[in-house]
Backbone and ligand atoms as CSV (ligand in chain L), in Angstrom:
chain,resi,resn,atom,element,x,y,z
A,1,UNK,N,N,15.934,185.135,-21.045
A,1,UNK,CA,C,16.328,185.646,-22.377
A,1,UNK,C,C,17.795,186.080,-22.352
A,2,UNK,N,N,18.679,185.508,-23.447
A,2,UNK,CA,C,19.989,185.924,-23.514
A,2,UNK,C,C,19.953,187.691,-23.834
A,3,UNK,N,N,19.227,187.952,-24.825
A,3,UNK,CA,C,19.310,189.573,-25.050
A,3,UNK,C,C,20.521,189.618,-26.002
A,4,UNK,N,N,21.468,190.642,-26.185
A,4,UNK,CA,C,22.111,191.195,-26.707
A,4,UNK,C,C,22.972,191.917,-25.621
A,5,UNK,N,N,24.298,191.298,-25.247
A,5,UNK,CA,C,25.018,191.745,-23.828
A,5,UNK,C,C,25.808,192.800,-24.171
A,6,UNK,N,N,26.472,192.815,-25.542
A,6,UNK,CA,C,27.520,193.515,-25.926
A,6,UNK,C,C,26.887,195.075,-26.248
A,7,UNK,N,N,25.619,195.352,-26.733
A,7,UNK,CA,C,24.501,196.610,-27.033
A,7,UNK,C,C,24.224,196.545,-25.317
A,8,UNK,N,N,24.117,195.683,-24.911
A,8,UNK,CA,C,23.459,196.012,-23.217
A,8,UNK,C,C,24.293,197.101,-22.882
A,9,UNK,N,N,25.918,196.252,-22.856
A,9,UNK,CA,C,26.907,197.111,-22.019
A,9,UNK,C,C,27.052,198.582,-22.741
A,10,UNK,N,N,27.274,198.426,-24.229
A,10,UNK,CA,C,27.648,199.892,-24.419
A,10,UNK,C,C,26.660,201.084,-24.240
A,11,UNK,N,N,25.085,200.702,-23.843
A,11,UNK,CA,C,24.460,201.270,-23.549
A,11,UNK,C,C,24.740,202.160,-22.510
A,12,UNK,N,N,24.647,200.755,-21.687
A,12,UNK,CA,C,25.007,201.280,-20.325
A,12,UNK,C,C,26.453,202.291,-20.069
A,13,UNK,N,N,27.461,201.984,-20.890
A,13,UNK,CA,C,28.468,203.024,-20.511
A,13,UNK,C,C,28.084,204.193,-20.857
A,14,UNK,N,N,27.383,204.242,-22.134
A,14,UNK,CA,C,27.141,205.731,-22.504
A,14,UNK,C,C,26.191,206.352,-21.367
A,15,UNK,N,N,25.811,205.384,-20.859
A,15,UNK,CA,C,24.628,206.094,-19.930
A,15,UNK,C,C,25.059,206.720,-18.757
A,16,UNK,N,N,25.886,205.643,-18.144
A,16,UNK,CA,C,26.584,206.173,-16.901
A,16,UNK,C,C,27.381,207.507,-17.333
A,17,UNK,N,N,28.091,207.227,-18.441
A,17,UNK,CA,C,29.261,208.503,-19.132
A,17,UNK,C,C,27.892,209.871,-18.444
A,18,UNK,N,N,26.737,209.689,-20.051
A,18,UNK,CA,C,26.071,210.993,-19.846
A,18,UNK,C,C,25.399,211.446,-18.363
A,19,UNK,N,N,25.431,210.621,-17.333
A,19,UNK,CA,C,24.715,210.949,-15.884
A,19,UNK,C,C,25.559,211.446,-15.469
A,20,UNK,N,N,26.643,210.571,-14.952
A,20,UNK,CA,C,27.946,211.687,-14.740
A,20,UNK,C,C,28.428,212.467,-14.677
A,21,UNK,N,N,28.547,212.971,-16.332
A,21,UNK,CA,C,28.574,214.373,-16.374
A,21,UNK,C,C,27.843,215.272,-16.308
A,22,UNK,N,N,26.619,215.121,-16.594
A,22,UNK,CA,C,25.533,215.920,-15.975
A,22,UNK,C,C,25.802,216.263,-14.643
A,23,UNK,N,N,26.120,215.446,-13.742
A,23,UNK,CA,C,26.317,216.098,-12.195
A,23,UNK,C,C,27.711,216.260,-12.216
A,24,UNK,N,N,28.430,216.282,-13.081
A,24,UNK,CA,C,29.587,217.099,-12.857
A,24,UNK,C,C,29.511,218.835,-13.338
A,25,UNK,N,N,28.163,219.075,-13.640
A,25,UNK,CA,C,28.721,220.205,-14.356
A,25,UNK,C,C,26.850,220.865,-13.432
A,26,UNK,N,N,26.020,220.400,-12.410
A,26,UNK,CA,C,25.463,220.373,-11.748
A,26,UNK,C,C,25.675,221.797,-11.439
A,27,UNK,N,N,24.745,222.954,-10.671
A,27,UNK,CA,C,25.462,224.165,-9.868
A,27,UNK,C,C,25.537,223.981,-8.691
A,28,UNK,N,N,26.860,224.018,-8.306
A,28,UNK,CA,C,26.908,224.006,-6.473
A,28,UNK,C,C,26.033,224.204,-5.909
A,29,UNK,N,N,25.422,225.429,-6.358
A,29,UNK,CA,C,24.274,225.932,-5.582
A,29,UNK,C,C,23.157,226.227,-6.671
A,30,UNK,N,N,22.211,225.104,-6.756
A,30,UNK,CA,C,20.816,224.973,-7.521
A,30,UNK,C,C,20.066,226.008,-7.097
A,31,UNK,N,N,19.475,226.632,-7.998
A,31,UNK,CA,C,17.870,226.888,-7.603
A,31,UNK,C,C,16.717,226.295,-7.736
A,32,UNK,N,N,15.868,225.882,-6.855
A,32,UNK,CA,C,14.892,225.452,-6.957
A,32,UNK,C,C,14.684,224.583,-8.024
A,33,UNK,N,N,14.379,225.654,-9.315
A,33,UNK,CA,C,14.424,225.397,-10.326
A,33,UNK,C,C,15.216,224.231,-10.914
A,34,UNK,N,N,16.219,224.360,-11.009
A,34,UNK,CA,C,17.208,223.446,-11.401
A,34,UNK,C,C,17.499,222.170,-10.282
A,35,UNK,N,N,17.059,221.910,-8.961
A,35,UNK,CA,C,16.721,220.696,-8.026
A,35,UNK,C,C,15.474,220.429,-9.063
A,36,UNK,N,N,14.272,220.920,-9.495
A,36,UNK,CA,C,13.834,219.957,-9.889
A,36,UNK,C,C,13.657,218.919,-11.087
A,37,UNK,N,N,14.728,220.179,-11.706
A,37,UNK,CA,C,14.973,219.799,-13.381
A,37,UNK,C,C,15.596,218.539,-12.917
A,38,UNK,N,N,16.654,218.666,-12.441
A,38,UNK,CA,C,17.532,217.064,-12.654
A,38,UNK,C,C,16.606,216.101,-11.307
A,39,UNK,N,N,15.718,216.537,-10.241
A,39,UNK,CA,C,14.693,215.271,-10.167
A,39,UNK,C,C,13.928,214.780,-10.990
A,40,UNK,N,N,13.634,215.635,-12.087
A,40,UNK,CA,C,12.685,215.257,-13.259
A,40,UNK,C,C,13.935,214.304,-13.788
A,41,UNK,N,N,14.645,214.483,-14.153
A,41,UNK,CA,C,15.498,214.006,-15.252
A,41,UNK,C,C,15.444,212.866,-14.793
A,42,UNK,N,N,16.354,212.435,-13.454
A,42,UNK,CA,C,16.446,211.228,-12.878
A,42,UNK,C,C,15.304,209.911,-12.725
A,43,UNK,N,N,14.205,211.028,-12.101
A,43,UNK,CA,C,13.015,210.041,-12.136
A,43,UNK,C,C,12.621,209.912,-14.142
A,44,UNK,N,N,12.709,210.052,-14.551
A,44,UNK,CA,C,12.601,209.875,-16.332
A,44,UNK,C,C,13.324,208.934,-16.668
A,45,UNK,N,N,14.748,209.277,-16.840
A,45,UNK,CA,C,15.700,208.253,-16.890
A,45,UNK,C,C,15.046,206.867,-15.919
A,46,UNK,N,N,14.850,206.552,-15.171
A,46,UNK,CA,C,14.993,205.799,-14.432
A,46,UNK,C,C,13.674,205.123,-14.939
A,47,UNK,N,N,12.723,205.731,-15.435
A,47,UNK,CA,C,11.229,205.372,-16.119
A,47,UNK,C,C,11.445,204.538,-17.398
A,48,UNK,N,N,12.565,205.817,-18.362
A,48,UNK,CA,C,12.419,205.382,-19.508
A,48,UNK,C,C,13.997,204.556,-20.356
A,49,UNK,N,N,14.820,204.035,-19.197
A,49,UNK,CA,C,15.891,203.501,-19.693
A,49,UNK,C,C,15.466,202.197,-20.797
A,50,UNK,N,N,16.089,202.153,-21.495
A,50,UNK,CA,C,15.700,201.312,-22.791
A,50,UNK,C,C,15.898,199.875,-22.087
A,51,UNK,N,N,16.802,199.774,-21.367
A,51,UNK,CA,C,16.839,197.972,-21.076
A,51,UNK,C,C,15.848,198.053,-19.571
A,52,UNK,N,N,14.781,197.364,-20.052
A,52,UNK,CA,C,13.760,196.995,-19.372
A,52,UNK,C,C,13.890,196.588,-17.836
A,53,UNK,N,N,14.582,195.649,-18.232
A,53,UNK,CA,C,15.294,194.762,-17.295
A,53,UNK,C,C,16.229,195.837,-16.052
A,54,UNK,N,N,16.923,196.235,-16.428
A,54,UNK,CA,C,18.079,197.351,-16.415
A,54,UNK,C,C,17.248,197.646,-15.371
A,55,UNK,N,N,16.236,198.805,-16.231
A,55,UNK,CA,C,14.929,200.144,-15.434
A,55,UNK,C,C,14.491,199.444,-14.205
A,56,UNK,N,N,13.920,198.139,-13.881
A,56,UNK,CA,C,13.078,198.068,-12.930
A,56,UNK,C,C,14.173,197.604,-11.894
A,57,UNK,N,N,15.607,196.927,-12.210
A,57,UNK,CA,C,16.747,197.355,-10.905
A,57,UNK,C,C,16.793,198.145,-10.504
A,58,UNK,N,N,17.347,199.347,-11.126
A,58,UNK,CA,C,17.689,200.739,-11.099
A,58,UNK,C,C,16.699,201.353,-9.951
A,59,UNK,N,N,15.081,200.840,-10.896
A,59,UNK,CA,C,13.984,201.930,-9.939
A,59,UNK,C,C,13.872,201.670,-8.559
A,60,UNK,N,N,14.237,200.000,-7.941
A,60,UNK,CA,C,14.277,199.617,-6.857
A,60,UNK,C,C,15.342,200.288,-6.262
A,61,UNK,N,N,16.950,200.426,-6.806
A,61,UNK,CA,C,17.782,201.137,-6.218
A,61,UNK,C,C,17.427,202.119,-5.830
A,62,UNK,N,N,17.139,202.978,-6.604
A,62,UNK,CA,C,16.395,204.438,-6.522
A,62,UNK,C,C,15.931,204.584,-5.512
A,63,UNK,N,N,14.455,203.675,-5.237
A,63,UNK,CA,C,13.516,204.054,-4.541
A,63,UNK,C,C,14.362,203.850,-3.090
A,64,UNK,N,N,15.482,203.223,-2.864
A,64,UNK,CA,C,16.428,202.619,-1.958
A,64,UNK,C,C,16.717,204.106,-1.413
A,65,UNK,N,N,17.985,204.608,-2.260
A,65,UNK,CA,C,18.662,205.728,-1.874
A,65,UNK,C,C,17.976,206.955,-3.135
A,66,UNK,N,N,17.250,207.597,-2.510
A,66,UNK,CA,C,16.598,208.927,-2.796
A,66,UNK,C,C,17.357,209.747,-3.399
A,67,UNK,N,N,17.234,210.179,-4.955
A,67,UNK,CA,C,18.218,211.409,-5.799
A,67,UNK,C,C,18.884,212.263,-4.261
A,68,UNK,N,N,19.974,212.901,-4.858
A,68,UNK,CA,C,20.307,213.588,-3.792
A,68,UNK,C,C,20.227,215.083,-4.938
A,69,UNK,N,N,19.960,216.462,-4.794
A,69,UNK,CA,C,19.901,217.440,-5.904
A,69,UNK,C,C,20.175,218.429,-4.973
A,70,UNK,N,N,20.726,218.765,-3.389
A,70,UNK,CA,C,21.180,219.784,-3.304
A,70,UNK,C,C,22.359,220.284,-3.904
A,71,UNK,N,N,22.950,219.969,-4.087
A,71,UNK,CA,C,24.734,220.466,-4.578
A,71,UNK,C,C,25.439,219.511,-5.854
A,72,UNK,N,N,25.722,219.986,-6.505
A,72,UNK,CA,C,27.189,219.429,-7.914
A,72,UNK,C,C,27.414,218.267,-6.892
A,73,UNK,N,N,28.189,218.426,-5.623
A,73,UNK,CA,C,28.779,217.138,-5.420
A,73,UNK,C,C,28.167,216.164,-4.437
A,74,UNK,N,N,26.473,216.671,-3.598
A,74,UNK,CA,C,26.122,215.560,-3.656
A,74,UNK,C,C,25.189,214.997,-5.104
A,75,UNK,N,N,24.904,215.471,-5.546
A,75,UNK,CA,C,24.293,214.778,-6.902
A,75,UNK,C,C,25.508,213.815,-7.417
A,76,UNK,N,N,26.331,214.014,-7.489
A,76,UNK,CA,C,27.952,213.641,-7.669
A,76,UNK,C,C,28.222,212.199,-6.855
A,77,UNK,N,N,27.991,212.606,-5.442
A,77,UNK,CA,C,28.233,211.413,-5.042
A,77,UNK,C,C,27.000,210.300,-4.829
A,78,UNK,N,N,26.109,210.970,-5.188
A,78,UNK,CA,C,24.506,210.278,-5.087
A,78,UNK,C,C,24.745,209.092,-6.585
A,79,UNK,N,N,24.791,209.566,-7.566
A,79,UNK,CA,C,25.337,208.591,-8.943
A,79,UNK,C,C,26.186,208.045,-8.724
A,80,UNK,N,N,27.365,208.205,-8.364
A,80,UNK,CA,C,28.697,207.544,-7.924
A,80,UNK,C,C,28.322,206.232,-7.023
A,81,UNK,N,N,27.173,206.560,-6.091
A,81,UNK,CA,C,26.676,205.146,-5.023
A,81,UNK,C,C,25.859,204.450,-5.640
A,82,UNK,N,N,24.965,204.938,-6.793
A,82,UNK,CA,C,24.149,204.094,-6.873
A,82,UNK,C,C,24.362,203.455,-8.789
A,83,UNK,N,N,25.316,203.704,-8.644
A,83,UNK,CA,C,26.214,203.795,-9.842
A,83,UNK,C,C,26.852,202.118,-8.993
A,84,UNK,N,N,27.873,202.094,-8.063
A,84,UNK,CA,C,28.107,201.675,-7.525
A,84,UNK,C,C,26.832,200.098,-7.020
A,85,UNK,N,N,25.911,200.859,-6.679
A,85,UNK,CA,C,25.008,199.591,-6.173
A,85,UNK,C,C,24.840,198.365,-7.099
A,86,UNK,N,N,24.828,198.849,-8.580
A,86,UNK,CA,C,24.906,198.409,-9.898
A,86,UNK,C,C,25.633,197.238,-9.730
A,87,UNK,N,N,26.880,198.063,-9.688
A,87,UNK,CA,C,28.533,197.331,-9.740
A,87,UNK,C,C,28.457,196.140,-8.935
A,88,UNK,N,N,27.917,196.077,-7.791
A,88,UNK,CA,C,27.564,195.420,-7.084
A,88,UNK,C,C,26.671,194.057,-7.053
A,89,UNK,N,N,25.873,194.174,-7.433
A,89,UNK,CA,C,24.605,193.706,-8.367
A,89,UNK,C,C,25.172,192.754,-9.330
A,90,UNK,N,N,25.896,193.366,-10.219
A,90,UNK,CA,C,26.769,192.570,-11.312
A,90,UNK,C,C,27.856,192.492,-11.364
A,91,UNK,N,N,28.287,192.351,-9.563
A,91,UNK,CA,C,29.736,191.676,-9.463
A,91,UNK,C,C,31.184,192.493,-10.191
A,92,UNK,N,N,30.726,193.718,-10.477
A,92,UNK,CA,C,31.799,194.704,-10.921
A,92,UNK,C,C,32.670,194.835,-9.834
A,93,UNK,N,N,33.999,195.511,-10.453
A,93,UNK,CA,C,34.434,196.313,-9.163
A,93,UNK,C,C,33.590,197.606,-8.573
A,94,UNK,N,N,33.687,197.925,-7.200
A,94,UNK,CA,C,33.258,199.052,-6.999
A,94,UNK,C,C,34.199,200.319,-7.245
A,95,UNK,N,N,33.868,201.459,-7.619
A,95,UNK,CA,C,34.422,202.395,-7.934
A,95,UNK,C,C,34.499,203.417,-6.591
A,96,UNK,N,N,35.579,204.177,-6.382
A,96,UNK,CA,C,36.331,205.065,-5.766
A,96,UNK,C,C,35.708,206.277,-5.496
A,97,UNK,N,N,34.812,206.618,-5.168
A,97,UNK,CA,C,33.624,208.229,-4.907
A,97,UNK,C,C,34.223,209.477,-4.789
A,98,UNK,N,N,35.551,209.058,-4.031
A,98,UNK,CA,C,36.174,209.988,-3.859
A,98,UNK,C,C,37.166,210.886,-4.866
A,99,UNK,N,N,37.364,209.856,-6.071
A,99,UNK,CA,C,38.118,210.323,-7.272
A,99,UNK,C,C,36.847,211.128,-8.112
A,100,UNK,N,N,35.834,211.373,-8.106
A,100,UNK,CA,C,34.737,211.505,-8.804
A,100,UNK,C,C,34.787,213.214,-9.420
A,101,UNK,N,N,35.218,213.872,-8.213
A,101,UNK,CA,C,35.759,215.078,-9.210
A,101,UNK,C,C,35.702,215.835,-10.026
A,102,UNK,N,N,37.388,214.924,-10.876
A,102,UNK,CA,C,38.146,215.195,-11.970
A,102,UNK,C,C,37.497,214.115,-13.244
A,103,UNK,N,N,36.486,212.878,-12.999
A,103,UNK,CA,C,36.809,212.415,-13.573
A,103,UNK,C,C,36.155,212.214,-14.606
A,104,UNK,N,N,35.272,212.963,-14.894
A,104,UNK,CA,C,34.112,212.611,-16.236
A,104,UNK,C,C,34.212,214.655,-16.165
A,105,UNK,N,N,34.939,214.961,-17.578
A,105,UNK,CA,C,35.155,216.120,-18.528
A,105,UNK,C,C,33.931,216.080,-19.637
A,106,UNK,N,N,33.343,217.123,-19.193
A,106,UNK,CA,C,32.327,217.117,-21.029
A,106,UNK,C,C,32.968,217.797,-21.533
A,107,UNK,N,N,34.485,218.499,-21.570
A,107,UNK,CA,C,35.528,219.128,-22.441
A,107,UNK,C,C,34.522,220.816,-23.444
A,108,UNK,N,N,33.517,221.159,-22.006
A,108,UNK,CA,C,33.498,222.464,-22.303
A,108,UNK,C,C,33.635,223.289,-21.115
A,109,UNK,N,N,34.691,223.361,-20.568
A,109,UNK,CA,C,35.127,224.123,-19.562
A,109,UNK,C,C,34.908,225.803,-19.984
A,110,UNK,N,N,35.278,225.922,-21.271
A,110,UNK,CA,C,34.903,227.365,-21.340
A,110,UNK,C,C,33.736,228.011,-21.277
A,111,UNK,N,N,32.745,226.859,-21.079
A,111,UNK,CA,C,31.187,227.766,-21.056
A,111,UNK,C,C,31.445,228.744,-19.036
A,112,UNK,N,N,32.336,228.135,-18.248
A,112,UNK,CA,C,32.393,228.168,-16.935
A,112,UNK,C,C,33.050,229.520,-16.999
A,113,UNK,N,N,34.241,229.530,-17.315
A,113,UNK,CA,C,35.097,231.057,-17.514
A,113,UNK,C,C,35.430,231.085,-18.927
A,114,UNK,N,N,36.346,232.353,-18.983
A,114,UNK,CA,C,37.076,232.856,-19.908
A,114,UNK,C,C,37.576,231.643,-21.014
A,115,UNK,N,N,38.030,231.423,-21.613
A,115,UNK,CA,C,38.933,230.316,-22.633
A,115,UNK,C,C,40.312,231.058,-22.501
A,116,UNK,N,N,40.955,229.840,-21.862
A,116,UNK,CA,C,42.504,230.544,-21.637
A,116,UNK,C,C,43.286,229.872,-22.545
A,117,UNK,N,N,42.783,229.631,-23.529
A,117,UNK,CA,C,43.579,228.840,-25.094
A,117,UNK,C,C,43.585,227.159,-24.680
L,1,FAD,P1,P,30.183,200.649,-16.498
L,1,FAD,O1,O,29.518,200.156,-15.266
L,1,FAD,O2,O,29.317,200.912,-17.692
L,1,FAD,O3,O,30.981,201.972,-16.140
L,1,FAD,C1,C,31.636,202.723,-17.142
L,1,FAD,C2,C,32.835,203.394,-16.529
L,1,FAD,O4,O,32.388,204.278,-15.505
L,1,FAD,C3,C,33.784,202.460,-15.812
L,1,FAD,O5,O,34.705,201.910,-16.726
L,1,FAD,C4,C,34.432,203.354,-14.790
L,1,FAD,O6,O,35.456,204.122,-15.399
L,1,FAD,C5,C,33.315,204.302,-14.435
L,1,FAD,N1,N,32.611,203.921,-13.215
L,1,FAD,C6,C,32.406,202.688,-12.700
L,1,FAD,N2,N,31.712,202.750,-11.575
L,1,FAD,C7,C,31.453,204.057,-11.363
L,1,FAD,C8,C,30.773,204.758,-10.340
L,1,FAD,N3,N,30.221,204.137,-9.298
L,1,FAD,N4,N,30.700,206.098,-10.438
L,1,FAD,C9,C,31.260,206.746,-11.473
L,1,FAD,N5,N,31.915,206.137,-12.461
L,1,FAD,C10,C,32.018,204.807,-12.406
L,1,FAD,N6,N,23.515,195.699,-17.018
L,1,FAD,C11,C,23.031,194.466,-16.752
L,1,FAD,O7,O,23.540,193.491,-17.272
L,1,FAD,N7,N,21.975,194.313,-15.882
L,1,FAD,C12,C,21.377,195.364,-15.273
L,1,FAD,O8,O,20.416,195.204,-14.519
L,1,FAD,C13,C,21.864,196.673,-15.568
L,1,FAD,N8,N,21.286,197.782,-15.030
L,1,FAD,C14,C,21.709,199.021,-15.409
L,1,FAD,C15,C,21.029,200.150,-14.938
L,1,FAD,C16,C,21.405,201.412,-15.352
L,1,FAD,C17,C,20.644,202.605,-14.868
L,1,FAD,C18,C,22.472,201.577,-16.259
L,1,FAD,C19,C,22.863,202.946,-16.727
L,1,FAD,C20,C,23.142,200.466,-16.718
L,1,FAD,C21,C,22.778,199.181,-16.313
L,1,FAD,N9,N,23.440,198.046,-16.778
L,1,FAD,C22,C,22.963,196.793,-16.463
L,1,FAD,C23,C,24.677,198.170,-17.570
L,1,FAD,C24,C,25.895,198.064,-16.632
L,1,FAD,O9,O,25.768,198.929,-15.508
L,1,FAD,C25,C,27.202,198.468,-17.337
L,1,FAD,O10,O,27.056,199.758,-17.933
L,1,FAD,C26,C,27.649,197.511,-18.416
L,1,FAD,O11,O,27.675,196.204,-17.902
L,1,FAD,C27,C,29.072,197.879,-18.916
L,1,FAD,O12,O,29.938,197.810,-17.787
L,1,FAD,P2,P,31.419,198.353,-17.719
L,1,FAD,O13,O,32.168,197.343,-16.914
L,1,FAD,O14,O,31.929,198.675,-19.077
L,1,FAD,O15,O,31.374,199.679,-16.862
């Protein structure tokens, strides 16, 4: 089936965008609690991604390399690889793990500290 490539992709960016930042804004240090919120999340996502096709790659990746939910930056670099495995898969470039960071802003820094204007 050809599908619809151009809805495929922008899916997919928004998707990667919103995972991303989710583990960019992750707590260094989880509680319990919150390791299992975003294992829930992940295993969900990974259940209920809309491109069918997409989901049952993904879940094989998955089942490959295991969520990582101790820390902001391995959750960080756990998406970033298997983010990556993707890329791979469909002949993308691979992306840089190490820039991962700075680089997906959900542009509410002030919920973190003060608002310094
Ligand atoms: P995307 O891969 O969407 O990436 C968006 C932006 O994220 C890039 O421009 C770059 O700035 C940044 N980025 C790239 N790599 C990384 C990384 N490793 N870590 C962090 N940031 C990065 N499409 C298919 O055709 N077949 C599939 O089987 C398929 N499976 C998918 C499974 C999942 C779970 C998701 C979310 C998407 C899937 N897609 C699939 C869509 C595909 O991954 C792309 O989103 C789509 O092809 C658009 O690609 P893009 O080149 O615009 O960049």
């Amino acid at each position: 089936k050809l599908g619809n490539a151009t809805a495929k992709a922008e899916l997919g960016r928004a998707a990667w965008k919103l995972l991303h930042t989710i583990m960019s804004r992750f707590p260094d240090k989880p509680s319990a609690d919150e390791r299992t919120a975003l294992q829930s999340y992940i295993h969900l996502f990974t259940r209920l991604y809309p491109c069918g096709e997409c989901a049952e790659h993904f879940r094989v990746i998955v089942e490959k390399f295991p969520p990582q939910v101790s820390s902001r930056s391995a959750a960080a670099a756990w998406a970033c690889h298997v983010h990556n495995e993707v890329n791979v898969s469909l002949e993308k470039e691979v992306f840089d793990c190490s820039n991962i960071g700075d680089f997906y802003d959900c542009g509410c820094a002030d919920d973190e500290k003060a608002a310094m204007g």
